[in-house]
N, CA, C and O atoms as a GROMACS GRO file, in nm:
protein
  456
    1UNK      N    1  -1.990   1.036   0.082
    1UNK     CA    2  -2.022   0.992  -0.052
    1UNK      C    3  -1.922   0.884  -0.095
    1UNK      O    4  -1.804   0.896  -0.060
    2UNK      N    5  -1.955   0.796  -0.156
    2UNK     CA    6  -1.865   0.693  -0.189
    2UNK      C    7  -1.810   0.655  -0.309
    2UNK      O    8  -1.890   0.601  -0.386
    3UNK      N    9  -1.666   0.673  -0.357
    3UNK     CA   10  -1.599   0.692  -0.447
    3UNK      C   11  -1.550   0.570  -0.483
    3UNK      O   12  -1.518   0.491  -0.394
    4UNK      N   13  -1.533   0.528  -0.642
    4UNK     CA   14  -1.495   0.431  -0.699
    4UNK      C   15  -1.382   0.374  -0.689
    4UNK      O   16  -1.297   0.426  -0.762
    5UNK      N   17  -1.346   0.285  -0.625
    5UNK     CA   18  -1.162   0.254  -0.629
    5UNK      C   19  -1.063   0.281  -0.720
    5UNK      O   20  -0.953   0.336  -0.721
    6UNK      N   21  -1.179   0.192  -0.841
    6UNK     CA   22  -1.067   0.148  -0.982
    6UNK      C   23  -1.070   0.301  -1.049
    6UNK      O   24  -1.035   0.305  -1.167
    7UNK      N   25  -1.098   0.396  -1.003
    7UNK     CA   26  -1.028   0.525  -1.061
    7UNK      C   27  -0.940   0.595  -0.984
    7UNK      O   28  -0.926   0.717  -0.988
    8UNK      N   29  -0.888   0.529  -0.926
    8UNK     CA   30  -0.746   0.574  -0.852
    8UNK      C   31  -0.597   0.471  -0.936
    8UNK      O   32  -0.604   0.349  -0.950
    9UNK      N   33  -0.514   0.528  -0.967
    9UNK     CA   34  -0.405   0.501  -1.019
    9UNK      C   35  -0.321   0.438  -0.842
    9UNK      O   36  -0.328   0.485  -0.728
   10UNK      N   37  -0.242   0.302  -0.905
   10UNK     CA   38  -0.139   0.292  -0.828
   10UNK      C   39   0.008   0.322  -0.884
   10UNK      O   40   0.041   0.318  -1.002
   11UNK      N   41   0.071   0.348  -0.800
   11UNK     CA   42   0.219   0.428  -0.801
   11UNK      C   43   0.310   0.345  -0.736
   11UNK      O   44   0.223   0.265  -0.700
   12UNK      N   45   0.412   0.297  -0.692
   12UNK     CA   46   0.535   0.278  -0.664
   12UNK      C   47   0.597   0.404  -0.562
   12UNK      O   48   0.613   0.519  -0.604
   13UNK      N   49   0.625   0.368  -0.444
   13UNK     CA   50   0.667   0.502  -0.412
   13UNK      C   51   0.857   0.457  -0.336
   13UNK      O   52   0.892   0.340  -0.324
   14UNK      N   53   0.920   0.538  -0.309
   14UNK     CA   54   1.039   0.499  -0.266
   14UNK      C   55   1.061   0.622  -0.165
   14UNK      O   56   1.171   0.627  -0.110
   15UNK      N   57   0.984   0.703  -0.142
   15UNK     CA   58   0.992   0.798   0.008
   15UNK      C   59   0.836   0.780   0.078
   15UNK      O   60   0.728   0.800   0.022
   16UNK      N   61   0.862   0.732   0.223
   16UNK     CA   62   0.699   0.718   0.277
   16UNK      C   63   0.638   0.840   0.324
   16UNK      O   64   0.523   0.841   0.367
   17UNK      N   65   0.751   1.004   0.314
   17UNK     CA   66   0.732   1.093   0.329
   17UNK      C   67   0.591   1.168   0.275
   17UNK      O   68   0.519   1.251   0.330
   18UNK      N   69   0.583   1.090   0.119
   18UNK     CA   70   0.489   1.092   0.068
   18UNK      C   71   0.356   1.038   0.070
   18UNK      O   72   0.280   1.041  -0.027
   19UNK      N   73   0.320   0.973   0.218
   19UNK     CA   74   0.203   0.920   0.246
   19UNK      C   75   0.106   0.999   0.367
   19UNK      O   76   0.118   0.981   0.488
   20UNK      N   77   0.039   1.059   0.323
   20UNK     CA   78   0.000   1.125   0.434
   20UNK      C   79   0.004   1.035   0.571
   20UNK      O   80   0.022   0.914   0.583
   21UNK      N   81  -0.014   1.123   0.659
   21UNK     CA   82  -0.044   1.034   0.820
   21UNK      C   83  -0.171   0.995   0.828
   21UNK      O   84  -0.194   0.905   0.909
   22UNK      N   85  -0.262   1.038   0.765
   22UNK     CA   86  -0.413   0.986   0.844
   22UNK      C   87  -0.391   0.858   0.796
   22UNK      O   88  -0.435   0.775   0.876
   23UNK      N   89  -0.328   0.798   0.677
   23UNK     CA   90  -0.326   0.653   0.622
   23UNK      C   91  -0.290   0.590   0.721
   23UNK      O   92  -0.349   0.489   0.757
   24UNK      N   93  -0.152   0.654   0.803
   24UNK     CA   94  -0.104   0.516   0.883
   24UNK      C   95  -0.195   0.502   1.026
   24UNK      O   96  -0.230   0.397   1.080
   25UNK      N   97  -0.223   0.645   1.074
   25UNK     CA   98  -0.290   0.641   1.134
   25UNK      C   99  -0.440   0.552   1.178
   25UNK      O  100  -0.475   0.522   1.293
   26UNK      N  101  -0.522   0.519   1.030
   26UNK     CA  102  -0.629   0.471   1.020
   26UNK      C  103  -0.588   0.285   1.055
   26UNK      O  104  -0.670   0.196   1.074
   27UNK      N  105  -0.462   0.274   1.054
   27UNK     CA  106  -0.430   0.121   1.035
   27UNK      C  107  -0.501   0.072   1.229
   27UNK      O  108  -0.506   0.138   1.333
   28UNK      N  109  -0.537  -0.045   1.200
   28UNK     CA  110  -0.624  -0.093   1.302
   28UNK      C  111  -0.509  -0.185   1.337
   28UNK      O  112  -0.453  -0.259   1.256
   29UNK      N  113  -0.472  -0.170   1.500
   29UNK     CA  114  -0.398  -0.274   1.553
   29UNK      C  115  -0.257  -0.321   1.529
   29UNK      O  116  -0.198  -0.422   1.567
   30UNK      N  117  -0.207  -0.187   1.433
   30UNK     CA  118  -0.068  -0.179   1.409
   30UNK      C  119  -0.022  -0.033   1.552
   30UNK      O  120  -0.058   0.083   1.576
   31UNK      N  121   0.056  -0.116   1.601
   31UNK     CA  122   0.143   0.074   1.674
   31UNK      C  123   0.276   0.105   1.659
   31UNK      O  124   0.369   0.101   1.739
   32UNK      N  125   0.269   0.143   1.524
   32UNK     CA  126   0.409   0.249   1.523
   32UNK      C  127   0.397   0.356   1.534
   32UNK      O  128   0.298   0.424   1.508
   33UNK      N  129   0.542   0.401   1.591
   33UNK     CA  130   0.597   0.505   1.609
   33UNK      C  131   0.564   0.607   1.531
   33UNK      O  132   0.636   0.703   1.558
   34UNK      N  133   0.480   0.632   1.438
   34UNK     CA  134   0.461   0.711   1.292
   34UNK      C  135   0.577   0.796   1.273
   34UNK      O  136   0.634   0.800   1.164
   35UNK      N  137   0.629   0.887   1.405
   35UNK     CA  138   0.741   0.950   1.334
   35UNK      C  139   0.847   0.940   1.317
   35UNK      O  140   0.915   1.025   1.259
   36UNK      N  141   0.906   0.790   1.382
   36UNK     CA  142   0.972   0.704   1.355
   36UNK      C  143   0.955   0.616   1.204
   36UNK      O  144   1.061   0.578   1.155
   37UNK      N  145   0.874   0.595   1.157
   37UNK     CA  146   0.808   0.545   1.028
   37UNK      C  147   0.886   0.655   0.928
   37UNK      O  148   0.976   0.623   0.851
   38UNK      N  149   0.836   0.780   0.944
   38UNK     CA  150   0.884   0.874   0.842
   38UNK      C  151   1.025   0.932   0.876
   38UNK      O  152   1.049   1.024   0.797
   39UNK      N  153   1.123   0.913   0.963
   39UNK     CA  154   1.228   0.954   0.994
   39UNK      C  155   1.304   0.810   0.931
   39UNK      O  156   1.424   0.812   0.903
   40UNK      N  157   1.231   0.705   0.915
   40UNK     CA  158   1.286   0.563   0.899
   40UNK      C  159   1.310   0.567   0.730
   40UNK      O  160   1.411   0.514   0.683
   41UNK      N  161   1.207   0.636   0.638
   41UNK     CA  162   1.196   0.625   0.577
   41UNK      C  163   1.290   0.592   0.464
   41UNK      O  164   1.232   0.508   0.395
   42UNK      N  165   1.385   0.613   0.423
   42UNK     CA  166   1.518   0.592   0.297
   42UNK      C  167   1.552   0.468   0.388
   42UNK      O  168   1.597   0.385   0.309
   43UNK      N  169   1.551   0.423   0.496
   43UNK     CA  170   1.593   0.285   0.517
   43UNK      C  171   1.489   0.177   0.482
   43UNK      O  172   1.512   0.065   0.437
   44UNK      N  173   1.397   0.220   0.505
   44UNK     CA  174   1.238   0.112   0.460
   44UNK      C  175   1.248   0.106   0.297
   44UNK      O  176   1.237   0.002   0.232
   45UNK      N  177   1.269   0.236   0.241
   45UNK     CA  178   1.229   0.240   0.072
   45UNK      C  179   1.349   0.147   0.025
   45UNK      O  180   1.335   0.056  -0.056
   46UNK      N  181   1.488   0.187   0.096
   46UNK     CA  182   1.602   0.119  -0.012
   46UNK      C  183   1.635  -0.017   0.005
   46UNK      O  184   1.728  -0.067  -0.059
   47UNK      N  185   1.534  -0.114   0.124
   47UNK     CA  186   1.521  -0.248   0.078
   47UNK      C  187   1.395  -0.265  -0.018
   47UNK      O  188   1.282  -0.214  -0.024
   48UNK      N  189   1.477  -0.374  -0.103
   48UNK     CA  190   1.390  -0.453  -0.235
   48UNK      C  191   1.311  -0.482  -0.225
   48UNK      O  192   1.225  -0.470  -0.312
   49UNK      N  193   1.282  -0.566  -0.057
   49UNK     CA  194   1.171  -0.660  -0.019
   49UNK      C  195   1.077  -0.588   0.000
   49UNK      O  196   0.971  -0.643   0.029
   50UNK      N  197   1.081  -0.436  -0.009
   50UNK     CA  198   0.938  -0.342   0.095
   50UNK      C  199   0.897  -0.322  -0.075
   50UNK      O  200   0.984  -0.317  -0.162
   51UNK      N  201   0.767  -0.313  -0.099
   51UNK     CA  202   0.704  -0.287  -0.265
   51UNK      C  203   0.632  -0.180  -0.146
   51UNK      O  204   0.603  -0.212  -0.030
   52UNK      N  205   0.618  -0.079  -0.194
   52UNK     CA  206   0.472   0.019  -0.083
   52UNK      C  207   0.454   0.099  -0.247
   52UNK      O  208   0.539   0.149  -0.320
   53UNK      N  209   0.294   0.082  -0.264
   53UNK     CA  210   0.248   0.148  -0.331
   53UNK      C  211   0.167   0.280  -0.280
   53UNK      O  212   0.140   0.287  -0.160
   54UNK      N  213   0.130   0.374  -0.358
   54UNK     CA  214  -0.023   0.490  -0.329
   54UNK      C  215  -0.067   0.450  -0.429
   54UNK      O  216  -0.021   0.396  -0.530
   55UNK      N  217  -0.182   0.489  -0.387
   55UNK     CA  218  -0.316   0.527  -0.468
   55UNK      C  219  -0.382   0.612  -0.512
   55UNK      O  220  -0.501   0.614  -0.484
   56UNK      N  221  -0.314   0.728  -0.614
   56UNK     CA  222  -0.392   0.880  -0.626
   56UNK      C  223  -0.492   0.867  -0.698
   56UNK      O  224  -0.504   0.761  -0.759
   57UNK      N  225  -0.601   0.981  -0.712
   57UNK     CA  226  -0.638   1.040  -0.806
   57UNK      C  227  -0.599   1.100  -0.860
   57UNK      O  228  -0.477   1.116  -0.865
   58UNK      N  229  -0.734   1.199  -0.970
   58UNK     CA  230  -0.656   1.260  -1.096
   58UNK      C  231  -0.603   1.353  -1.053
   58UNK      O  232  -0.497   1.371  -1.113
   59UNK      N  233  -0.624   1.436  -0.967
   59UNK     CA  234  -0.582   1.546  -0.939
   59UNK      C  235  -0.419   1.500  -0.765
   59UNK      O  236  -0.366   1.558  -0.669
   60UNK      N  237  -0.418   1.454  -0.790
   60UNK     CA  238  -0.265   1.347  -0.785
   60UNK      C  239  -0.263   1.370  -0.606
   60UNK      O  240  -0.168   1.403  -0.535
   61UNK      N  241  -0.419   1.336  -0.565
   61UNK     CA  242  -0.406   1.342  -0.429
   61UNK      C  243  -0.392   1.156  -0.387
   61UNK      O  244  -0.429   1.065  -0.460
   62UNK      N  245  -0.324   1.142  -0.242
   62UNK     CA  246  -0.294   1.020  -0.240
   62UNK      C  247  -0.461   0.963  -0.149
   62UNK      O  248  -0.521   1.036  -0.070
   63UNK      N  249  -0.485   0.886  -0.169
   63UNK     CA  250  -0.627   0.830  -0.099
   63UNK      C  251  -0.618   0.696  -0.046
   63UNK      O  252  -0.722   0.661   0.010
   64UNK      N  253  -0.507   0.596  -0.047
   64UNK     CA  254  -0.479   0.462  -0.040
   64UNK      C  255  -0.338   0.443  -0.027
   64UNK      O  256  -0.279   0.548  -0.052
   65UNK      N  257  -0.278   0.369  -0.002
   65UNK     CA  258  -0.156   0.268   0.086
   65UNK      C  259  -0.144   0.117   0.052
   65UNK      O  260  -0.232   0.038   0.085
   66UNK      N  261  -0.046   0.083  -0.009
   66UNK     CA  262  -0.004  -0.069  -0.024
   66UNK      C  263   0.120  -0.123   0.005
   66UNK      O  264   0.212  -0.131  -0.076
   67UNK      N  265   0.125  -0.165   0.138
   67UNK     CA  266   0.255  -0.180   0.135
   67UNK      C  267   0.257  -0.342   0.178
   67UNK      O  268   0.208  -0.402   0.273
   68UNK      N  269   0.356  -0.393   0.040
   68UNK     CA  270   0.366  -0.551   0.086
   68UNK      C  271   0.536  -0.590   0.081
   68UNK      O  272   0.624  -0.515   0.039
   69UNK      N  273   0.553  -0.705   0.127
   69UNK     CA  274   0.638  -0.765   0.104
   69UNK      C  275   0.691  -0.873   0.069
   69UNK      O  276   0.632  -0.979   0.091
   70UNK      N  277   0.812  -0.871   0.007
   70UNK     CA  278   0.900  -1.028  -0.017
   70UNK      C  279   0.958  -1.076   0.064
   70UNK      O  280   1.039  -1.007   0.126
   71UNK      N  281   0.940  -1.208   0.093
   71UNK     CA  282   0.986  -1.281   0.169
   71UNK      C  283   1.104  -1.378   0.065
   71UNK      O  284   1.049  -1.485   0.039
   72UNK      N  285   1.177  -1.374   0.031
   72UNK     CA  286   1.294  -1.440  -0.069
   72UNK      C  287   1.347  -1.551   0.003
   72UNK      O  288   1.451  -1.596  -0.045
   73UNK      N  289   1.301  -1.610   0.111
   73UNK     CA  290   1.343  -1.726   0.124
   73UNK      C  291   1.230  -1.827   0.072
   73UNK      O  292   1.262  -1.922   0.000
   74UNK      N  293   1.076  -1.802   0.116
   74UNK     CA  294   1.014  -1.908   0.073
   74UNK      C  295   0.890  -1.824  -0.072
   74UNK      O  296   0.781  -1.861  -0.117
   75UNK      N  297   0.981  -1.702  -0.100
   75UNK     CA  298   0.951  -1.670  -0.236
   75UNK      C  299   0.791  -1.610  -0.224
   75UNK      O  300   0.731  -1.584  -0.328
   76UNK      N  301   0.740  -1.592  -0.119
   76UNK     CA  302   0.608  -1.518  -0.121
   76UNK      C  303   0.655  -1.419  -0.105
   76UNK      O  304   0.770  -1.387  -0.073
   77UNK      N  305   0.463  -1.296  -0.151
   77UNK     CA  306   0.422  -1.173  -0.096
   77UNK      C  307   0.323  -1.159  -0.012
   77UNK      O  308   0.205  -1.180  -0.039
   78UNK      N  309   0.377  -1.113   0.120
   78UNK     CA  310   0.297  -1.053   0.227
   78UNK      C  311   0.204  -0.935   0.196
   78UNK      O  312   0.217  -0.879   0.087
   79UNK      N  313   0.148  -0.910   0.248
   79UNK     CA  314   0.070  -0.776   0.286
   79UNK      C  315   0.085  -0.760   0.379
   79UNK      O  316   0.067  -0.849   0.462
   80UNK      N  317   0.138  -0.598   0.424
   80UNK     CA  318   0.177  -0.540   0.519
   80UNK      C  319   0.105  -0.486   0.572
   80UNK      O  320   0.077  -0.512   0.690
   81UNK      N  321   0.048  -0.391   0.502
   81UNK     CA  322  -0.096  -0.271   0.483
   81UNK      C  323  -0.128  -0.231   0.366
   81UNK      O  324  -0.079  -0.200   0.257
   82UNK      N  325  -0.234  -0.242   0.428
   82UNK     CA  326  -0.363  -0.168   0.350
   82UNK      C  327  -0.419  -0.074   0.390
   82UNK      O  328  -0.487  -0.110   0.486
   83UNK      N  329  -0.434   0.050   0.368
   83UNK     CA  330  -0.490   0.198   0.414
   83UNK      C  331  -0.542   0.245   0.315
   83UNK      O  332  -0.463   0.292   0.233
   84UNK      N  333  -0.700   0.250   0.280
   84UNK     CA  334  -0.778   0.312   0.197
   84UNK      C  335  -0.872   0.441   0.284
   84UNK      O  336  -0.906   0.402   0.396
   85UNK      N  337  -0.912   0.569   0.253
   85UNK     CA  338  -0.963   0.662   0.308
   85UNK      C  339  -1.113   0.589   0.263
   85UNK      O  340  -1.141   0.556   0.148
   86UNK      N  341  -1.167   0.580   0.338
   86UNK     CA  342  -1.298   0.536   0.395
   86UNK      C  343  -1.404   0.524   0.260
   86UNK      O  344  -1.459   0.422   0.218
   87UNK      N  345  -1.415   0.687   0.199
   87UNK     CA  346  -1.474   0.708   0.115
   87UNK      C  347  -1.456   0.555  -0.023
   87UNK      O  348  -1.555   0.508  -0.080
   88UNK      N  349  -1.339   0.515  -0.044
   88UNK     CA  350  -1.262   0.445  -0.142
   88UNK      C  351  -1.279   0.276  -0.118
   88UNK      O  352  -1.254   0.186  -0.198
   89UNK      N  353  -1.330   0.268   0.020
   89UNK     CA  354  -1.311   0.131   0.049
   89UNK      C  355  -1.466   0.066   0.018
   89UNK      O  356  -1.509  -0.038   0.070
   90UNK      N  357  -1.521   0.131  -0.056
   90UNK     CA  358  -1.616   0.023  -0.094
   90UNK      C  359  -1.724  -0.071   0.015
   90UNK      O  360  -1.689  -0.122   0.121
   91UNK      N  361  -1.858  -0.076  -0.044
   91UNK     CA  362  -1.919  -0.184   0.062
   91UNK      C  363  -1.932  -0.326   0.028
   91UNK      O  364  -1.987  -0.408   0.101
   92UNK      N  365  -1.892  -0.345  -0.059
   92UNK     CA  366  -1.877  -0.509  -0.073
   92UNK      C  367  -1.697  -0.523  -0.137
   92UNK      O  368  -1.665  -0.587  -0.237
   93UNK      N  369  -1.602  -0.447  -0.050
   93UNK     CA  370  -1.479  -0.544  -0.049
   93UNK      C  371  -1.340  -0.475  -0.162
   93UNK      O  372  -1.221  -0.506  -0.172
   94UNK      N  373  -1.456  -0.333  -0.256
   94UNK     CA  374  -1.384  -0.293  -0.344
   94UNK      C  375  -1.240  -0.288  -0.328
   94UNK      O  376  -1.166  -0.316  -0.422
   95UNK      N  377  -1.184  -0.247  -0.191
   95UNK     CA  378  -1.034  -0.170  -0.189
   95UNK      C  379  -0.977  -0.325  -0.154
   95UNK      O  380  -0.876  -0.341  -0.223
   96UNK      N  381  -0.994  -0.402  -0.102
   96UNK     CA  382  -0.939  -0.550  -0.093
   96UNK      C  383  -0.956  -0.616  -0.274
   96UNK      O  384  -0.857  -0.634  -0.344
   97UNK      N  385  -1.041  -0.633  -0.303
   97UNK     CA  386  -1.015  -0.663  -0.444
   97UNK      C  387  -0.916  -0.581  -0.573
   97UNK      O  388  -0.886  -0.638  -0.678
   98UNK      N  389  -0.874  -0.425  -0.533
   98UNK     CA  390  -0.833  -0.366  -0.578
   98UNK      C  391  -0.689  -0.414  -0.554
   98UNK      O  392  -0.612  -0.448  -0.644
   99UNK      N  393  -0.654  -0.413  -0.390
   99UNK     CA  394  -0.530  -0.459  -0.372
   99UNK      C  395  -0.482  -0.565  -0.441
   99UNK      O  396  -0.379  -0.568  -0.509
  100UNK      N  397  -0.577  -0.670  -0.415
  100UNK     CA  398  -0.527  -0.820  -0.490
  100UNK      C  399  -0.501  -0.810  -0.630
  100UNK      O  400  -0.400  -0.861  -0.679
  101UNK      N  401  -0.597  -0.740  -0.707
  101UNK     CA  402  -0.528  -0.730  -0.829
  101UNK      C  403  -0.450  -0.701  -0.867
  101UNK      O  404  -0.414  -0.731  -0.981
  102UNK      N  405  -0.363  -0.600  -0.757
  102UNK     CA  406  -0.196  -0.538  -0.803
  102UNK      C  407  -0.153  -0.633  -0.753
  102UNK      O  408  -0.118  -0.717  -0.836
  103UNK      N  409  -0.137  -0.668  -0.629
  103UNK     CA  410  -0.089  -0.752  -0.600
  103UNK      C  411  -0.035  -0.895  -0.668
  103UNK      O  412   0.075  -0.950  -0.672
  104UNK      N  413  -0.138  -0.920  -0.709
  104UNK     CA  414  -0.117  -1.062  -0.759
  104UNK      C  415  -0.057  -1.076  -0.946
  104UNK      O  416  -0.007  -1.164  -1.015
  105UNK      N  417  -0.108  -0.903  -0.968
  105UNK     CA  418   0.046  -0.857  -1.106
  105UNK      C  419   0.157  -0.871  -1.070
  105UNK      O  420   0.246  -0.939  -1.121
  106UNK      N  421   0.158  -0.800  -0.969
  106UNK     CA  422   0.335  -0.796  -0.859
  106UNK      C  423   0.369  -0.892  -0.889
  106UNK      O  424   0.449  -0.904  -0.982
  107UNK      N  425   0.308  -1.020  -0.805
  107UNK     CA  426   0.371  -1.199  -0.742
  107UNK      C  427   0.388  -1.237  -0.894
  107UNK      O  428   0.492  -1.298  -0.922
  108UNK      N  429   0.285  -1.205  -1.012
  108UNK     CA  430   0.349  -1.291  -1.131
  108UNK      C  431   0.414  -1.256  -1.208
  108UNK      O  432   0.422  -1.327  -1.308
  109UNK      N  433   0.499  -1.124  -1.202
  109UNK     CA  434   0.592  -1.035  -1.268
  109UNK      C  435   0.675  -1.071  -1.190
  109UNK      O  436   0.787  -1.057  -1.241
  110UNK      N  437   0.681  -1.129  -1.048
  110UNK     CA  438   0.834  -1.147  -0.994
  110UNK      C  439   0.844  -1.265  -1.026
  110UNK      O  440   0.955  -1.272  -1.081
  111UNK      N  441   0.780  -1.406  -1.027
  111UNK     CA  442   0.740  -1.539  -1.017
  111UNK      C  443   0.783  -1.570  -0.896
  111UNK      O  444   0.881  -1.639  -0.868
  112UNK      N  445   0.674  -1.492  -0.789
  112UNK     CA  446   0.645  -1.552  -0.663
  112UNK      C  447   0.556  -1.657  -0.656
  112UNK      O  448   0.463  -1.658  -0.736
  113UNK      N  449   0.566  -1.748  -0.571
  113UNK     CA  450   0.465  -1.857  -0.556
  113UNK      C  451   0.342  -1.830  -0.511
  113UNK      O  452   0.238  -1.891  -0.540
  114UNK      N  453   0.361  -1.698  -0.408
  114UNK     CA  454   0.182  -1.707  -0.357
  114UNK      C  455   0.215  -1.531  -0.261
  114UNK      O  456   0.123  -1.477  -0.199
   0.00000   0.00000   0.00000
């Protein structure tokens, strides 16, 4: 059944402990270590440059993954990943348009260029 994006809240997170595995798991053509990822974790959260958001619902389950970055030399934000649970990702593009819209709050609350 297919669930609405824009009723998922994004969060800020600073432990990746808090991301379930099927998220990283679902990532296409990335291979990490995953338990290296979550053993890594307080070193990934306590640089500035890593922003990693979730995506809960109301009932404060996580369903989505945003993790981008700053690049502070030529002042952009990357996208790292994107991990939406299937149900959430929409058929015309929802969880990509969802991202960009935080996203692109992010870049103009920092005054990134792009």
């Amino acid at each position: 059944m297919q669930k609405d994006i824009w009723e998922l809240t994004p969060m800020r997170i600073y432990n990746l402990n808090l991301v379930p595995r099927r998220l990283f798991e679902q990532i296409k053509g990335v291979e990490w270590n995953i338990d290296r990822l979550y053993a890594m974790s307080e070193n990934i959260c306590s640089n500035p440059t890593n922003l990693i958001y979730v995506l809960y619902d109301e009932e404060k389950i996580i369903h989505g993954l945003i993790w981008a970055q700053v690049n502070i030399l030529n002042e952009n934000l990357y996208v790292l990943v994107l991990s939406v649970d299937e149900e959430y990702q929409g058929a015309n593009g929802a969880a990509i348009d969802a991202a960009a819209l935080l996203l692109n709050s992010i870049r103009q609350e920092a005054n990134l260029k792009k």
